[in-house]
MITOR-477893 format. One line per field, with one value per residue (C-alpha): residue number from 1; x, y, z. Coordinates in Angstrom, 1 decimal, padded with zeros to 4 digits. Example, Ala and Ser with C-alpha at 12.3 -4.5 7.8 and 13.67 -1.06 7.14 Angstrom:
k <- c(1|2) $
east <- c(012.3|013.7) $
north <- c(-004.5|-001.1) $
up <- c(007.8|007.1) $
This chain:
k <- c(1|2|3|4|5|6|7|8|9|10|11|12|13|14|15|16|17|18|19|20|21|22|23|24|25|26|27|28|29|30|31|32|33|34|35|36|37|38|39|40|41|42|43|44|45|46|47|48|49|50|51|52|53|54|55|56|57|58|59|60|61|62|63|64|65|66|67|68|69|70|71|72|73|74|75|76|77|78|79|80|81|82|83|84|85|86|87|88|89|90|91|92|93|94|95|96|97|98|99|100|101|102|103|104|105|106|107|108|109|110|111|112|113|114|115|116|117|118|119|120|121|122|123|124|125|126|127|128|129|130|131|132|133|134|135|136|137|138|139|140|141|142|143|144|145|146|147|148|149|150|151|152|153|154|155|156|157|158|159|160|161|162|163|164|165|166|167|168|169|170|171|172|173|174|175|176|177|178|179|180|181|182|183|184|185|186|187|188|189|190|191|192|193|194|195|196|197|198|199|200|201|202|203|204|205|206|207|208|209|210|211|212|213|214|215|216|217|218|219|220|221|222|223|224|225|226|227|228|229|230|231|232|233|234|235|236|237|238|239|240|241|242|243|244|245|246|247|248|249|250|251|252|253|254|255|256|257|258|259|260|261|262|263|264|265|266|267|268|269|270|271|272|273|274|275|276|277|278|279|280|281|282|283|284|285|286|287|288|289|290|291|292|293|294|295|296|297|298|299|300|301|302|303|304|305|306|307|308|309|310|311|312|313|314|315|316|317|318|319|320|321|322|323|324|325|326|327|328|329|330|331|332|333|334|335|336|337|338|339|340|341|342|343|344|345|346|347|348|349|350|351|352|353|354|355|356|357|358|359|360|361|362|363|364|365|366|367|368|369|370|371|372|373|374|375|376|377|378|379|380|381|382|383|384|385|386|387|388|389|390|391|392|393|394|395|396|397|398|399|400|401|402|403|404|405|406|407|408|409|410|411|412|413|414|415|416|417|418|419|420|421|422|423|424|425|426|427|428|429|430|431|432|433|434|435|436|437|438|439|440|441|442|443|444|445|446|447|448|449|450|451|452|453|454|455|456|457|458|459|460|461|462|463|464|465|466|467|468|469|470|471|472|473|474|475|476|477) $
east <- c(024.0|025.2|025.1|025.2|024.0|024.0|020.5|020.2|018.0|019.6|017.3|018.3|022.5|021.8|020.5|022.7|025.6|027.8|028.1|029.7|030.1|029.1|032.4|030.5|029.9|033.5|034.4|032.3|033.2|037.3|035.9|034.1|037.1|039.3|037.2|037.6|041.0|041.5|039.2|041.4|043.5|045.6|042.0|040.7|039.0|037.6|038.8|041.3|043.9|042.3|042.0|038.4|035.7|037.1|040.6|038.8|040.7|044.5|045.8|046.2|048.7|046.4|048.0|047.0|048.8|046.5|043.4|044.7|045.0|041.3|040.6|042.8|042.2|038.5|038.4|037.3|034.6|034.1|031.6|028.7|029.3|026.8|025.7|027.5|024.0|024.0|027.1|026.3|023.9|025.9|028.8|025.9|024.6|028.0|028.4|025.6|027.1|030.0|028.2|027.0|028.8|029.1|031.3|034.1|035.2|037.8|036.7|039.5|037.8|034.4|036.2|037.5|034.6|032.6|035.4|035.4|031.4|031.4|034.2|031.5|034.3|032.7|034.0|033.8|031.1|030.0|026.5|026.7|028.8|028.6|028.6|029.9|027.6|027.4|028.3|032.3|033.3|031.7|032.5|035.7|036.3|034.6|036.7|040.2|039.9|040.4|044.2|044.5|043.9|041.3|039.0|036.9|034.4|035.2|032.2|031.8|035.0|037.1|040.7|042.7|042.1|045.5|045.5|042.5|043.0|045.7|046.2|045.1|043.7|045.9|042.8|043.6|042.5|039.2|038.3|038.7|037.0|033.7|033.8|033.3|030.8|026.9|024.7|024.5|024.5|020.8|020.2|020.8|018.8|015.8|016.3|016.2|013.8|010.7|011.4|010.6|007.7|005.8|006.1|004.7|001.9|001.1|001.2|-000.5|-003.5|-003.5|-003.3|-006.1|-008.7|-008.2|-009.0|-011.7|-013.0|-012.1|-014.0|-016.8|-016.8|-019.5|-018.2|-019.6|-017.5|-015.0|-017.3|-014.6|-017.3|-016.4|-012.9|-014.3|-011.4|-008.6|-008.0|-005.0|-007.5|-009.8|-007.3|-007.0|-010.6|-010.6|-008.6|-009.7|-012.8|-011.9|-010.2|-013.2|-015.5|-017.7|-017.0|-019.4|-020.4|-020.8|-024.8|-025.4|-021.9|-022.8|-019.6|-016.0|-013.4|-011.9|-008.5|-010.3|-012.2|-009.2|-006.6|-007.2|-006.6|-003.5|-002.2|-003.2|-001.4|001.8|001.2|001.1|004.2|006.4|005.3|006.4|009.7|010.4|009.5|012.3|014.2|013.3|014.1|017.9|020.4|024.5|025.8|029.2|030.8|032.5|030.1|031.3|028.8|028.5|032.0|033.3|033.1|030.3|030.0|026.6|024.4|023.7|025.6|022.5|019.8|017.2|014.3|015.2|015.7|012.7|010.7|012.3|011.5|007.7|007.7|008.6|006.1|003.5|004.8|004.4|001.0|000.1|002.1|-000.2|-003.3|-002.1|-000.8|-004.3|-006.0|-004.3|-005.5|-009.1|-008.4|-007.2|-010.6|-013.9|-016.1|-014.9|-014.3|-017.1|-014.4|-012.4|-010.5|-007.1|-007.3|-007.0|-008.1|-008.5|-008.9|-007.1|-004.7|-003.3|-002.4|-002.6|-001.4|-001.7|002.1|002.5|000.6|003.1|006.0|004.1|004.0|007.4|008.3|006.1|007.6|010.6|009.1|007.7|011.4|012.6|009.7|011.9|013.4|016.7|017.2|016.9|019.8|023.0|026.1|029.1|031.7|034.8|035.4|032.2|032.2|030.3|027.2|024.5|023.7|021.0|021.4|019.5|021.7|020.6|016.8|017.1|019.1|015.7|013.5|015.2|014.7|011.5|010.6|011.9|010.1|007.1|007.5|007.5|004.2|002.8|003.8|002.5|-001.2|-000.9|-000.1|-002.9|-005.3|-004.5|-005.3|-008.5|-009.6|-008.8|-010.7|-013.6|-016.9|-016.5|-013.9|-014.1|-013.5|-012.9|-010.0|-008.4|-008.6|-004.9|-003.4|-004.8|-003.8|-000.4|000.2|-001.3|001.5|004.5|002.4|000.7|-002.4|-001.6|-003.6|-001.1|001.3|004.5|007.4|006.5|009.8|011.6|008.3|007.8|011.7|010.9|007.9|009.5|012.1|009.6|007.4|010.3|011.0|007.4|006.6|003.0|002.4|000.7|-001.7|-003.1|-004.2|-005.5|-008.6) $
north <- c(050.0|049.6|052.5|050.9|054.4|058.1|058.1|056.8|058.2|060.8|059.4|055.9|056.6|059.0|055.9|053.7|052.1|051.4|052.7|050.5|051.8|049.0|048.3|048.6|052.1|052.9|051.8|053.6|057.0|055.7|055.8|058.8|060.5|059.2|061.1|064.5|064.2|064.1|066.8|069.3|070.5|074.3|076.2|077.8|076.0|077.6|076.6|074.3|076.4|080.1|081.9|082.3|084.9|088.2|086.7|084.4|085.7|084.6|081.6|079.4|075.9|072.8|071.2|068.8|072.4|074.4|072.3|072.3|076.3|076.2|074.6|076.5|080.6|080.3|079.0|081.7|080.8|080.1|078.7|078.5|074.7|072.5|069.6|066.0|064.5|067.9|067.3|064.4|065.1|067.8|064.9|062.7|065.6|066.1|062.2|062.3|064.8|063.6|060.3|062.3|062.0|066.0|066.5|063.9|063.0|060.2|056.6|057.5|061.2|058.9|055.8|058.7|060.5|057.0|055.8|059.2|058.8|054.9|056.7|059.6|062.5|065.0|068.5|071.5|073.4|077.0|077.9|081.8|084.4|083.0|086.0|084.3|084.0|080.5|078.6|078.3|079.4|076.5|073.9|075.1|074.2|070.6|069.7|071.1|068.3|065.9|067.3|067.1|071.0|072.8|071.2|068.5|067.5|064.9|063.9|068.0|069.1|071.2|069.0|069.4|067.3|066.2|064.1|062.1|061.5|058.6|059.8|063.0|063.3|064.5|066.3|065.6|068.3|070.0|067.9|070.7|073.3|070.5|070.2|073.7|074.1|074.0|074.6|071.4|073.3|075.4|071.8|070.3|072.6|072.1|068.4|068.7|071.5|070.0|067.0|069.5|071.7|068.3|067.6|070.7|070.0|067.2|068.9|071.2|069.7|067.9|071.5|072.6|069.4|069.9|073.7|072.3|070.2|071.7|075.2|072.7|075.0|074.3|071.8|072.5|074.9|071.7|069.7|068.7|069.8|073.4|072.7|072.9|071.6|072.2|069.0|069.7|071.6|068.8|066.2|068.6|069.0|064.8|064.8|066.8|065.9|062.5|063.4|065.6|062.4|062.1|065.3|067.3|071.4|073.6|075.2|078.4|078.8|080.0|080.9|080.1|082.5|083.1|081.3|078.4|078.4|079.1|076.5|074.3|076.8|077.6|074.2|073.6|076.4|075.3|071.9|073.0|075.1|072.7|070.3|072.6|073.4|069.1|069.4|072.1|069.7|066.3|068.7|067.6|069.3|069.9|071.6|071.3|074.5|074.0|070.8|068.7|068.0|066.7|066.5|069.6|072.0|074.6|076.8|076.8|078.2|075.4|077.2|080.0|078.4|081.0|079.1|077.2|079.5|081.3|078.5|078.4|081.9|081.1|078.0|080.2|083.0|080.5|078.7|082.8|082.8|079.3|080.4|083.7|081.3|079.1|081.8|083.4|079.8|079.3|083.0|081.8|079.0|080.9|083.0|081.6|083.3|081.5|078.0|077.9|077.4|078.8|082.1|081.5|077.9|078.5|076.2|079.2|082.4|085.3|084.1|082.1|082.6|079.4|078.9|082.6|083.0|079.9|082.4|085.4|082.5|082.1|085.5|086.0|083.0|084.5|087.7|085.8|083.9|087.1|089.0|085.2|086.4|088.8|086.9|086.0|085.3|089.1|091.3|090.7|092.7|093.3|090.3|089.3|093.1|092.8|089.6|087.9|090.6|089.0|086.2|083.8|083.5|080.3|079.5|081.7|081.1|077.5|079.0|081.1|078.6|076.0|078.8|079.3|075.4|075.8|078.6|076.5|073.9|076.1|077.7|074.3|073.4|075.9|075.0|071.6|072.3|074.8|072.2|069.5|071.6|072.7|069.4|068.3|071.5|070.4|067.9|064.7|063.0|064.7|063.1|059.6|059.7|062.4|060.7|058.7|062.3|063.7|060.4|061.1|064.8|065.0|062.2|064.0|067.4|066.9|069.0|072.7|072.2|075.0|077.7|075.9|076.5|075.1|076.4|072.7|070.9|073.1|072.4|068.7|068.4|070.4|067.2|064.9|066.7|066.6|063.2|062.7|060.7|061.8|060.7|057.7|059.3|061.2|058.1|056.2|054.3) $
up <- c(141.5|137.9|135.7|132.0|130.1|130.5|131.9|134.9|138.5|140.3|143.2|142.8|142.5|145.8|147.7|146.4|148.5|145.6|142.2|139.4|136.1|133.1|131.3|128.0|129.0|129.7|126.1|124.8|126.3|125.3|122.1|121.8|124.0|120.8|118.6|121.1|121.5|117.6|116.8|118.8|116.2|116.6|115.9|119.2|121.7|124.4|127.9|125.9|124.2|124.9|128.3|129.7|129.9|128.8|128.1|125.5|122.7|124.0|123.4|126.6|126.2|125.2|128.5|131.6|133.7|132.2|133.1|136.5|136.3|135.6|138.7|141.0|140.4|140.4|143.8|145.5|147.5|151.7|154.3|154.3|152.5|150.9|153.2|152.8|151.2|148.5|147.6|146.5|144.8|143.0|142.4|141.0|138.8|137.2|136.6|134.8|132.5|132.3|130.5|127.8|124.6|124.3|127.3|125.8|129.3|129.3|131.5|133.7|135.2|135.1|137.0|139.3|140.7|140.9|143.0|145.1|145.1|146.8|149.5|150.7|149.2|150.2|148.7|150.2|148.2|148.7|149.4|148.7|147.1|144.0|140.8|137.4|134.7|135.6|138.6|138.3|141.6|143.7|140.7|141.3|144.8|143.8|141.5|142.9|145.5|142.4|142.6|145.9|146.3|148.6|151.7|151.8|154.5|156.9|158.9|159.0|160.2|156.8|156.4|153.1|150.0|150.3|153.4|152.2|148.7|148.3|144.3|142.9|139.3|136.6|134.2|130.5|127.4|128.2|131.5|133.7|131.1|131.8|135.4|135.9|132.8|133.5|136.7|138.6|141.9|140.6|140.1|143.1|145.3|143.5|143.7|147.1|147.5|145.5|147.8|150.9|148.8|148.4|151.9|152.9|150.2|152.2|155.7|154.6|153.5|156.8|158.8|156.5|157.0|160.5|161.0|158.7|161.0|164.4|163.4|161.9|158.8|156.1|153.8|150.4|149.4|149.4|146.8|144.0|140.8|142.1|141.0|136.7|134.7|137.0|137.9|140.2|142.4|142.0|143.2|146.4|146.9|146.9|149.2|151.6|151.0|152.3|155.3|156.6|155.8|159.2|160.3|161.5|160.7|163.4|163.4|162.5|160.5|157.2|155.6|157.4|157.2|153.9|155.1|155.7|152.3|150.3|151.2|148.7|145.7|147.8|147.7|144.4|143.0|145.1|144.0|140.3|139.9|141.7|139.3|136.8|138.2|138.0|134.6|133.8|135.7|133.6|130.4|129.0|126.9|126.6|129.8|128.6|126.8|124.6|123.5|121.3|118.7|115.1|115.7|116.0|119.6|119.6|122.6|124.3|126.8|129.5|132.3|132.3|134.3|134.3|133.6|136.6|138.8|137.7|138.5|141.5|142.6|141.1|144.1|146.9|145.8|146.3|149.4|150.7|150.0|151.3|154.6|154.6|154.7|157.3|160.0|159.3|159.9|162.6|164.2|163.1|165.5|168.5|168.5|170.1|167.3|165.2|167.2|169.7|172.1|175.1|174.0|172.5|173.6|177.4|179.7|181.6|179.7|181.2|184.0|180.9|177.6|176.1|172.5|171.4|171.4|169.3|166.6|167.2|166.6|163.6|162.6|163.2|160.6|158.1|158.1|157.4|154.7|153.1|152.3|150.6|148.3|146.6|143.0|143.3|139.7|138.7|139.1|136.7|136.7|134.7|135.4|133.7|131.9|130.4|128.6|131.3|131.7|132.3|135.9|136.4|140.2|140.1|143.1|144.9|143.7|145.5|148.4|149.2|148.2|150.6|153.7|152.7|153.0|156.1|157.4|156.7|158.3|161.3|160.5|159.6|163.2|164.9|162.8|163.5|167.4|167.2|165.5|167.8|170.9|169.1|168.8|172.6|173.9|171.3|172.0|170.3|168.3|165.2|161.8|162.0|159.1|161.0|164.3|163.8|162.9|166.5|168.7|167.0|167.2|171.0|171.7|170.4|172.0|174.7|175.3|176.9|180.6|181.9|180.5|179.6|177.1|173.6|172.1|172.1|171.4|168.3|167.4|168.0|165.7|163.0|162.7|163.1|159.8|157.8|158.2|156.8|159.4|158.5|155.4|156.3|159.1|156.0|154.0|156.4|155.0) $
């Protein structure tokens, strides 16, 4: 892939086997590195001739061993490290900055880290334990491998920087002070986690249109005029509108459980604010600080990525909810009132349990998902002697919203199981768009005749819903 400007896809450069960098490109940034390098004159520049956070006022030497210093002391981090692919990511994040005019990186630092990207260098990162105002630490123990310092990842196993990189980077003026500027880790792990929300949008739906049309609920409730003008609700109500198309309602049901009649606004509302949080995400401006702008170097407030992890924190509130509505769905189903059929899906009530535990597995990742509820992006401290007061833990934000996408898929599982076994136990075939979606879940779970341990079936479908393996089952014509 060849990367001629400073906007290129994140999604396109991950995928990519090669990068190559447009030589146009690189002479422009010599230029505009010219222009940088003259503008630092013997006034203060922080993180080029000053100290850092509260030792902002001191001078520092304007020095390639003073860049290097930057790199080293605030690399304080440990394990748990980023994955290989989110390191990446973070790597391709900071490329992208690096292109901007503002961070007046040279072509050699660019040159360097799209060489180290084509070779899979894969830094190690930290996850957690992360408390400056913005997110040096773990930028830190990025970019020190560029000297040949620290731990990289070789197909997983920690070995030092040094015996994999043939030459180490010598930063010039400023580099370093703009590899460790900005948030590109907040950044990464909402990449990566709107990637998983939308999956479980999509799962989701599925688990709902088929508690739908297992408990043969009334379907008007589902017409998409009730949506008004929310048209995101609309779309859902399309949806599963045409998934329950040929289903049948169950006589005498006049209202379905509230779970049941609800999913939709659930998803919806999921649907909407991670479509919000890609829209912080879409938004540019400088991450570098100092910037250099209108040629002169103006310090700036990219590092704090509150709205982010706000937004963040706003996602896994509502993937709570929607995992509320689905453990209660999938209760709904385990209950004959409500189904028609044998108690908790037995074949034979009583001397077996059928798929009642799967619920309490259920309940147990719910209660999980509940504490991740908590924000992470509220609770700074006093850092750096008080110069540094104030954290936006957006980090942390996608840390929880990751485990919470996790935790879902479970619970989705355990629906879907649940569903499935519903619809085996059930007269008839059900709806006729849904019929794929059964063949294939009762293939990868085969129908419960007999007590048996679903623990490794429910860890096998969770890998097999996050591959999305089921997005086409849910558009079948």
């Amino acid at each position: 892939m060849r990367l001629s400007t400073k906007d290129f896809s994140l999604a396109s450069a991950f995928e990519a086997g090669s990068l190559e960098i447009d030589p146009a490109l690189l002479a422009g940034l010599g230029e505009n590195r010219a222009r940088v390098l003259a503008a630092l004159t013997d006034r203060p520049v922080y993180g080029v001739n000053t100290g850092m956070g509260r030792l902002a006022g001191i001078a520092a030497p304007a020095s390639s061993a003073y860049q290097r210093n930057l790199l080293l002391g605030r690399a304080v981090g440990g394990p748990p490290w980023l994955s290989a692919g989110e390191v990446r990511w973070l790597l391709l994040v900071r490329l992208r900055d690096l292109l901007a005019p503002e961070a007046g990186a040279s072509p050699e630092l660019v040159t360097f880290l799209v060489d180290r990207l084509n070779e899979g260098f894969t830094p190690a990162v930290p996850r957690t334990g992360l408390g400056s105002a913005g997110e040096i630490i773990p930028l830190a123990h990025a970019f020190q491998t560029f000297l040949g310092v620290g731990t990289v990842l070789v197909d997983g196993v920690e070995t030092p920087a040094a015996e994999v990189l043939a030459e180490p980077y010598e930063p010039g003026l400023k580099e370093a002070t703009t590899l460790i500027q900005g948030s590109p880790l907040a950044e990464t792990l909402a990449a990566f986690a709107r990637t998983e929300v939308q999956q479980v949008v999509d799962l989701q739906t599925l688990a709902a249109a088929i508690a739908i049309d297992v408990l043969g609920a009334p379907q008007a409730v589902y017409r998409p005029a009730s949506a008004g003008d929310d048209q995101v609700l609309e779309s859902v109500l399309y949806e599963i509108g045409g998934l329950l198309d040929g289903a049948t309602e169950r006589p005498g049901v006049v209202q379905a459980p509230v779970s049941v009649r609800v999913a939709p606004r659930a998803i919806a509302h999921l649907t909407r604010v991670n479509g919000e949080l890609g829209e912080v995400l879409r938004r540019s401006a400088p991450t570098d600080s100092p910037a250099f702008l209108d040629g002169e170097f103006v310090s700036t407030t990219g590092f704090h990525a509150v709205e982010l992890g706000l937004r963040m924190d706003a996602v896994t509130a509502a993937l709570v909810h929607l995992g509320e509505v689905s453990v209660q769905r999938t209760h709904r189903l385990l209950d004959e009132r409500f189904s028609g059929l044998p108690a908790q899906l037995a074949v034979e009530p009583g001397p077996r349990a059928g798929l009642v535990p799967l619920h309490k597995r259920a309940v147990g990742e719910l209660h999980a998902l509940r504490r991740l509820a908590t924000p992470a992006t509220l609770g700074s401290v006093d850092t750096s002697g008080g110069q540094e007061d104030v954290q936006a833990f957006a980090w942390a934000a996608g840390n929880q919203l990751r485990d919470a996408c996790a935790r879902m898929f479970a619970i989705t599982a355990c629906e879907l199981i649940t569903g499935s076994q519903a619809r085996w136990l059930a007269a008839g075939d059900g709806s006729p768009r849904l019929r794929a979606a059964y063949e294939w879940l009762s293939g990868l779970v085969p129908p419960v005749t007999e007590d048996r341990p679903l623990g490794p079936e429910v860890t096998a479908l969770i890998a097999v819903l996050r591959d999305s393996y089921f997005d086409d089952l849910t558009t079948l014509d």
